[in-house]
N, C-alpha and C positions, 0 to 999 in steps of 0.2 A: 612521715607518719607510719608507723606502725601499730598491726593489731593483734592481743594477746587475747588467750583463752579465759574464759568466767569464770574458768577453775585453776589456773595456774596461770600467773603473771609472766612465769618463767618462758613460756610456749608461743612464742611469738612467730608475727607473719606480716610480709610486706601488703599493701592493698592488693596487688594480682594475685596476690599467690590465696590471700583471704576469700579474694571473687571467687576465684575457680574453685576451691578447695568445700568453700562454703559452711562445712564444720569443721572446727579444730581436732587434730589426732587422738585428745583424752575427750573427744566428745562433749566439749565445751563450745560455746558460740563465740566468736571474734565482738572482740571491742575495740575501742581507736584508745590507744594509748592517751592522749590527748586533748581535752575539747577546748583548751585555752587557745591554742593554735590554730582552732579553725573556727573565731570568733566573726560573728558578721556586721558590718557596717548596717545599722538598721534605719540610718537616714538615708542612706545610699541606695538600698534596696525602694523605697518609693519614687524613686525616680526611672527603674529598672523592668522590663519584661517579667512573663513568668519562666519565659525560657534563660534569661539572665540570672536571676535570679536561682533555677535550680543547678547551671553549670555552674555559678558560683562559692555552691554549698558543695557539690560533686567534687569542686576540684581543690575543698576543704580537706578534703576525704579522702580523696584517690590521688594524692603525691605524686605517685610514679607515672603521672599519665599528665600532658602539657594543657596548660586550657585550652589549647587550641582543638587538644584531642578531645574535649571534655564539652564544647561549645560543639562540637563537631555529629558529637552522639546526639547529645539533646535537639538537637535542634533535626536530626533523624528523627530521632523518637515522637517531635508531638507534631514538626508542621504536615499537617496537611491530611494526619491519622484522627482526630478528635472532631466529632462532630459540632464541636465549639469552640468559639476562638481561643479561649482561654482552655487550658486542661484541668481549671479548676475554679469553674465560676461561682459567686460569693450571693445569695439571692436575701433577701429582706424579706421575712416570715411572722409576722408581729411585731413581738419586741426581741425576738431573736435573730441569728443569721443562719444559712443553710448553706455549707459549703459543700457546692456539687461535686463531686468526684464520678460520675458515674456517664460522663459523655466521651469515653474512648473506645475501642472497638468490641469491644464485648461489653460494655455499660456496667461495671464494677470499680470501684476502688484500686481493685491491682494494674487497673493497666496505665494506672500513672509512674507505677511503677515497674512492669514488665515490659514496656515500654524502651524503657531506658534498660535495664539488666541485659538480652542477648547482645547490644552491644557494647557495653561490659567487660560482658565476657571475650569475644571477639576481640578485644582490643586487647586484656590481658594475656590470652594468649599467643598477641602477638608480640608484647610485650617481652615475655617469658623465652620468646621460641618454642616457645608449646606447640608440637605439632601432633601429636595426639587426639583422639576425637575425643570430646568431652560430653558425656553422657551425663544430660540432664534429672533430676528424680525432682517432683514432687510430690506429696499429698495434698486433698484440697475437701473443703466443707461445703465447695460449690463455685466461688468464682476463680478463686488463682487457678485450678486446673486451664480451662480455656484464655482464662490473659496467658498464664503461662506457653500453653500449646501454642496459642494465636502467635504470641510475641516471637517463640525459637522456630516458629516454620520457619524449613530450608535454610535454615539459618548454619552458614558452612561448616562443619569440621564439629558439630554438635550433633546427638540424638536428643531428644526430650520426651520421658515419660510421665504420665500422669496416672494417677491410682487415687480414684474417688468412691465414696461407699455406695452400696449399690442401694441404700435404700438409706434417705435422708436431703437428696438433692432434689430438689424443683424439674421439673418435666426439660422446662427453657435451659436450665442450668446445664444439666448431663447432652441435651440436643447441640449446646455450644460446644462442649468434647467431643460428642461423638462423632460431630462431623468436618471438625477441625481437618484440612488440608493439611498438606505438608508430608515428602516422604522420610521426612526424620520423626514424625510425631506419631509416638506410640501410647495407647489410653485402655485404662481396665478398669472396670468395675469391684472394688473387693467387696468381700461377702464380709461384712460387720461397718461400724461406724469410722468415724473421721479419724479418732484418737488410735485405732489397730493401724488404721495405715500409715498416718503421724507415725507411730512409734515403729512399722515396719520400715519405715525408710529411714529411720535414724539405726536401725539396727543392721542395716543393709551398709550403709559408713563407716559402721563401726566390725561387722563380722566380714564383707566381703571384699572378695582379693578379686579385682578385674582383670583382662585377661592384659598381656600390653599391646601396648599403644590404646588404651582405653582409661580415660581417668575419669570417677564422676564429679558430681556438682551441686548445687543445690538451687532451685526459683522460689521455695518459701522463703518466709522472713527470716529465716535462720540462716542465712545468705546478708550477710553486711550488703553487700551489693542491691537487694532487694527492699531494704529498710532506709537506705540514706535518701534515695530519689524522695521519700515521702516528706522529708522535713521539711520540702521546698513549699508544698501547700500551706504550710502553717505559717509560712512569712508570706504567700499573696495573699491570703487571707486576712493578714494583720495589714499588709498594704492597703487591701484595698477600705478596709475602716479606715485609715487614716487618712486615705483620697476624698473616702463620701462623706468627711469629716463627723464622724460617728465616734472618733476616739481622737485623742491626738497622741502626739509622738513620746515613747515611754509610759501610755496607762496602758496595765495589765488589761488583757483580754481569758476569758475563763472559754475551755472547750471540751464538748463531750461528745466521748469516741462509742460508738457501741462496738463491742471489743471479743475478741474468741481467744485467737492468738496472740494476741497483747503487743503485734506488731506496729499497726497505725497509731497504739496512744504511746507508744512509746517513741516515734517519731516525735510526737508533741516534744517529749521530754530531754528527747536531743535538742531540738528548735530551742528549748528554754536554757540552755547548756552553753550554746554558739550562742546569744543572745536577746532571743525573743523575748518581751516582757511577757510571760505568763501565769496567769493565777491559778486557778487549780484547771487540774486535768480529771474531767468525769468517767471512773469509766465503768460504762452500761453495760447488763449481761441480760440474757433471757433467764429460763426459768434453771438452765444450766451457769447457777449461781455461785460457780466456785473462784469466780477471784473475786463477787463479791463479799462472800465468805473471808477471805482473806483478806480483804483491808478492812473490815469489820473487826476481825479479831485474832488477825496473826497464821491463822491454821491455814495450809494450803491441803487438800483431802480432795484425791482423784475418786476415792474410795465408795459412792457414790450412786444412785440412780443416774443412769443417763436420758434425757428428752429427747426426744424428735420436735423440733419446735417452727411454726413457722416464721424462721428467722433464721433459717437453717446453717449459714455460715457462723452462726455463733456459736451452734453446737460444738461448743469443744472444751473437754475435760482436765488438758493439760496443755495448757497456754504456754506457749516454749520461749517465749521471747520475756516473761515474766524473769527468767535467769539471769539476764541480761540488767536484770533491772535490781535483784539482789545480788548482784556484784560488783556494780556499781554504788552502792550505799551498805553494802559488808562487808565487802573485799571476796578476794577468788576460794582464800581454805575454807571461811562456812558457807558458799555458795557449793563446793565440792561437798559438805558434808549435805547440805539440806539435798542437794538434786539424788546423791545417793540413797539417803532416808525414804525418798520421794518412789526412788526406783523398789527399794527392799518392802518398805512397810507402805507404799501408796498416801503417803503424807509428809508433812514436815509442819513445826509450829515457832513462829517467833515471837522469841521474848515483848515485855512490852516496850522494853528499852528499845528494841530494833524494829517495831511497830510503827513506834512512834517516827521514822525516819522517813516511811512511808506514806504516812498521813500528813504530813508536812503538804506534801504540792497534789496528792492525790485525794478520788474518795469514791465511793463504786455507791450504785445500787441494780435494783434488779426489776424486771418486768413479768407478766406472763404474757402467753400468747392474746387472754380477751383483754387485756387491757392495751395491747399492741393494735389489734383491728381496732379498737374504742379511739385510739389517739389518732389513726389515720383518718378514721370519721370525720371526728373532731377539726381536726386542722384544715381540714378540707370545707366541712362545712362552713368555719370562723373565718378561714383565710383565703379560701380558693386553692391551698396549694396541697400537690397529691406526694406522698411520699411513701416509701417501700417499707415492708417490716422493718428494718434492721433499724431503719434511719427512727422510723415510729418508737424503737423501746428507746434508742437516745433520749429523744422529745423527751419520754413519759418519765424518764427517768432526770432528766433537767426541772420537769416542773415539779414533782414531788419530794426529788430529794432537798428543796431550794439552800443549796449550799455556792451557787454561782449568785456573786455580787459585782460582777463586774461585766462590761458587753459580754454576750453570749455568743460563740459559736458553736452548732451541730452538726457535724460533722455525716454527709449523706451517702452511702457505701455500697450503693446498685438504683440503676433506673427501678419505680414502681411496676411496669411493664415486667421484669424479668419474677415478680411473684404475683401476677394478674389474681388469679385463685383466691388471693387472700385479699388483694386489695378492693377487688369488687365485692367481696364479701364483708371490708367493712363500709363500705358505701354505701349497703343495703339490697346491691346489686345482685342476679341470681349469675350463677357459675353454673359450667360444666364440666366433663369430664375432658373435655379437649382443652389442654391451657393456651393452646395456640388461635385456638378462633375466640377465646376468654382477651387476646390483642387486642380483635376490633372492637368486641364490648365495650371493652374501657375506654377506646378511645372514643365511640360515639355516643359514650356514658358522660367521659370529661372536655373531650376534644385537645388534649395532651397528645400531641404527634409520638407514633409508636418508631425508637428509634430505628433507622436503617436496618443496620444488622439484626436485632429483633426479627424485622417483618420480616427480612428472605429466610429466617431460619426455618420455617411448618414445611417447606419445598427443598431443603438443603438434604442430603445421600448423609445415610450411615456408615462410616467408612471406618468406623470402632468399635469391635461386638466382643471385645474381649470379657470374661468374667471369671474371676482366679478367689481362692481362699488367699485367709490373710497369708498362712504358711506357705503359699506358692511364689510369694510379691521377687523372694532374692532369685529363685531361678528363673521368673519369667522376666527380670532384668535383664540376668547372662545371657536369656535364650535373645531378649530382642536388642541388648549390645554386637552379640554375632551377626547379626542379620543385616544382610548386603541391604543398600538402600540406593 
């Protein structure tokens, strides 16, 4: 397997070298040459683990690494770090399903897959002979920062930086960076939103020269390494309907992502690729409605009001994994024309011809914030079950858009705990200024166990006070690649 850039087929890269490298040298994201090749047995997969099942699709993916290496990770990765047995347990919500994602150690979506990625990387670069330290970057809208940091503490022969905005993130959200351990983990505050620092660390890959023996890397989605672990949920998911005999073997299952990055639904759309039967892919936005915008009606426009929303990891302007996805159904020269467009003029617009290729298996709509507390109400009141912003505009956005005709799954992207604030507020419940003692409220509100890591956080050391403009992000890089650890 080999993987080529979104904008030039030409520009190819073996799995390690895509791990480590993370974006391509014309600034384009890695694709797998392939998806026929790394097709799945999907009768075989119910009789299969979830940890089976994701070194299965891993070792779809990563060629140059044995299954043995590949059973080897995974099975690092989740035993015995998830607060539940499953890393991705499947709950019955009505007439819907609720797929947890938010029982790993920082209680978010990414650490089913950061999880897996330091070692990854680790492996590739032993792969390679990489002896090199590899200096991690990401940006974050609130959760990848700390999966991220958590996942690469001391994790060897790696630094890992994190750069989240300094105003946009939840109280719990920035508490789980700042006090991430670790003496490779370096963490800053920038001064603006999600998308400056998004776009400072793609501009940091593309303008700066490390010093050597320094190479960097990437822990967002724009990392193949970071996006593949995800597909694994969207087959125990289809598993496990098939076990509780809710579906049987080959009917579509329909699923809705609440979506920034457009990394998690575009996992879906791998799964459907290798084999999953899937019928459409939803996918939810807050009131920062630009990819709904765009499967609406072709136009993708960074150009734009930005929200602060309480849904905060969805805050994001320029969905970067969205490339990936018009290069796949355009091919690499007008994905290089639109992302350039994108960059010059802050937009780009597709035909209806090339619209239409999009709406085939996709379909978006949008939320605000009062209709988000409303549906947490709601659900809680109708069903007993408590769920978080992100997961509430999914909800809201499955039941008004009714464009799912087939079993439903919702995809659930953070414990309710990690935005207490809001979710007691749509409860009816009163809030305060401390979101940490806003923990026990809710739990003696709902009696929902507040997870682990959660609770030690209100007592956990600040051990990150960094806070930089956006224009400081490259040299506060070099400054902390130099820095003995």
């Amino acid at each position: 397997m080999l993987y080529y850039s979104t904008r030039n087929n030409q520009i190819t890269s073996s799995p390690a070298e895509a791990l480590l490298r993370g974006l391509a040298p014309d600034g384009g994201l890695f694709l797998p040459e392939s998806f026929e090749s790394a097709q799945i047995n999907l009768e075989k997969t119910l009789t299969m683990t979830s940890n089976e099942i994701s070194a299965e699709i891993l070792s779809k993916f990563f060629t140059d690494f044995t299954k043995a290496e590949i059973d080897e990770i995974v099975n690092l990765a989740y035993n015995g770090t998830f607060e539940s047995e499953e890393f991705a347990p499947l709950a019955k919500v009505g007439g819907k399903f609720v797929l947890e994602l938010y029982h790993g150690p920082t209680c978010a979506f990414k650490d089913v897959a950061l999880s897996v990625l330091p070692r990854l990387v680790t492996a590739a670069k032993k792969k390679l002979g990489d002896e090199s330290e590899t200096v991690v970057l990401t940006a974050t809208s609130g959760d990848t920062g700390s999966a991220a940091a958590h996942g690469f503490s001391d994790v060897p022969g790696t630094k890992i930086i994190v750069f989240y905005p300094a105003r946009g993130t939840s109280a719990v959200q920035e508490k789980q960076m700042t006090s991430c351990p670790g003496k490779n983990v370096f963490v800053a505050a920038v001064d603006g939103n999600f998308d400056d620092a998004q776009s400072g660390v793609k501009k940091i890959f593309a303008e700066c020269t490390m010093p050597e023996g320094k190479a960097l890397s990437s822990a967002n989605s724009i990392n193949i390494g970071r996006l593949t672990p995800q597909i694994a949920y969207y087959f125990t998911a289809y598993r496990d309907l098939v076990n509780a005999g809710e579906i049987t073997l080959g009917e579509k299952v329909d699923f809705v992502v609440p979506t920034g990055n457009f990394g998690d639904i575009l996992a879906g759309y791998f799964a459907s690729l290798i084999g999953l039967p899937v019928g459409k892919l939803v996918c939810a936005s807050n009131e920062n409605r630009v990819l709904t915008e765009f499967f609406e009606s072709g136009r993708y426009n960074k150009k734009r009001e930005f929200h602060i929303t309480k849904s905060p990891s969805m805050d994001i302007l320029i969905s970067s994994n969205l490339e990936r996805l018009l290069s796949l159904l355009l091919g690499t020269q007008k994905t290089a024309e639109y992302m350039a467009s994108l960059a010059e003029n802050g937009e780009y617009v597709l035909s209806a011809e090339e619209l239409a290729k999009f709406t085939d298996k996709f379909a978006a709509g949008a939320c605000n914030d009062e209709e988000t507390l409303a549906t947490i109400g709601e659900v809680y009141k109708k069903h007993g079950y408590l769920m978080d912003t992100h997961t509430a505009v999914a909800w809201n956005v499955a039941e008004k858009l009714g464009v799912c005709k087939n079993k439903t799954v919702v995809l659930s992207t953070a414990s309710p705990y990690k935005f207490s604030a809001s979710v007691l507020k749509a409860l009816g419940a009163e809030t305060s200024e401390n979101e940490f003692e806003m923990l026990s409220t809710l739990k003696k509100l709902t009696g929902a166990p507040v997870p682990a890591s959660l609770a030690r956080l209100a007592e956990a050391e600040n051990l990150h006070t960094d806070k930089i403009k956006k224009e400081e992000m490259q040299n506060y890089v070099l400054a902390r690649t130099e820095e003995e650890i």
